[in-house]
C-alpha atoms as one frame of an Amber mdcrd trajectory, in Angstrom:
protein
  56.785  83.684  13.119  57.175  80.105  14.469  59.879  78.722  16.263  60.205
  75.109  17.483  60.643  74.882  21.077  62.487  72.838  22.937  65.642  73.384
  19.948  69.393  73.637  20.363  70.641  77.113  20.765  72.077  76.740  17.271
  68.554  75.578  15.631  66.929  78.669  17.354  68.723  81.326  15.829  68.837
  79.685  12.736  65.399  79.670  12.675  64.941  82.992  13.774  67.305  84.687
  11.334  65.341  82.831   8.845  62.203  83.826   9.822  63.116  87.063   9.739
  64.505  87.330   6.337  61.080  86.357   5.404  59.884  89.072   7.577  62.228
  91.811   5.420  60.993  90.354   2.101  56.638  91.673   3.188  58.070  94.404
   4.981  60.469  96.431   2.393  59.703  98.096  -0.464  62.766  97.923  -1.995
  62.901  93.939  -1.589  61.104  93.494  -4.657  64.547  94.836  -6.582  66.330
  92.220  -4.547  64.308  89.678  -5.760  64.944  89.509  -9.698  68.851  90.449
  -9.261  68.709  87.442  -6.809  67.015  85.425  -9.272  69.200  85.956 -12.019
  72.659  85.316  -9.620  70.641  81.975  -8.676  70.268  81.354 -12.625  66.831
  81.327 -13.065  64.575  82.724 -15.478  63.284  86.332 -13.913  59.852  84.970
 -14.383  60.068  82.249 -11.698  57.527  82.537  -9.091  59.330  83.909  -6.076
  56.788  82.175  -3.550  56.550  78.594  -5.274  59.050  75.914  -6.038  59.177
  71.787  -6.915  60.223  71.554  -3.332  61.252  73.686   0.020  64.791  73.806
  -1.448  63.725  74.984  -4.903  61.704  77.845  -3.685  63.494  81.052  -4.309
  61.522  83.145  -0.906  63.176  79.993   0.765  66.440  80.173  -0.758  66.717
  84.051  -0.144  65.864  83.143   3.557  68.824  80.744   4.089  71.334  83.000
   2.395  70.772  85.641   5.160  71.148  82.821   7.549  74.248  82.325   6.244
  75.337  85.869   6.154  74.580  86.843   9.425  75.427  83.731  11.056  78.864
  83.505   8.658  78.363  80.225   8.399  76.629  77.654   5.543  73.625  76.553
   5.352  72.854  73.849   7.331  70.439  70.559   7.052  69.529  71.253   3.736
  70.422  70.613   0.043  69.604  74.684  -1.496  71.604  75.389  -4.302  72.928
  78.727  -3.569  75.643  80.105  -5.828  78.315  82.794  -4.917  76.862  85.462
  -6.711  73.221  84.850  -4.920  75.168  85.460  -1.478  77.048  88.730  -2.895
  73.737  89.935  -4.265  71.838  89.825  -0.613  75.212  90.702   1.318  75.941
  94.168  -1.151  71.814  94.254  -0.681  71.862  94.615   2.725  75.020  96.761
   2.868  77.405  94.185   4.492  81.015  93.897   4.359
C-alpha cells in the first residue's frame, strides 16, 4: 500500500480507503462474485478484464476502488472522471452489508 506523504487530511484517507478496497478484492474469496454483478451494474460485458482498462478511469479494479471511497466516506468521487452508475454503488454497498 502506498500513500503520498506530505497530503491533505482529506487526500489521505481517500487514498487509504482506496487502497484498501484493493486490499478486500486479493484478500476475499467471495470478491470474485462481486466482481461480475459489479460489472454488469457498470454495463459492461462480464468478460471485461477486471485488472485492465483504456485508462485509470476505465479500469473496473479501479472503479470498484473509488465506489468504496465513496461509500465509506459518503461522499463522491473526487479528482476524477469514473463513470460509476447507481446500481454499481448499490451493488458494493448491499455487498458489503451497508445501510
Amino acid at each position: 500500500m502506498v500513500l503520498k506523504i506530505p497530503g491533505t487530511a482529506g487526500h489521505l484517507r481517500h487514498s487509504l480507503v482506496h487502497e484498501l478496497a484493493h486490499h478486500l478484492e486479493h484478500a476475499c474469496s467471495d470478491h470474485a462474485e462481486l466482481r461480475v454483478a459489479f460489472l454488469e451494474a457498470q454495463n459492461l460485458p462480464e468478460d471485461t478484464p477486471w485488472f485492465e482498462g483504456h485508462s485509470w478511469e476505465e479500469t473496473p479494479s479501479e472503479q470498484y476502488a473509488e465506489t468504496v471511497v465513496r461509500l465509506v466516506l459518503d461522499r463522491p468521487v473526487w479528482n476524477y472522471r469514473l463513470p460509476l452508475t447507481p446500481e454499481a454503488v448499490a451493488t458494493v454497498r448491499d455487498w458489503g452489508g451497508g445501510p
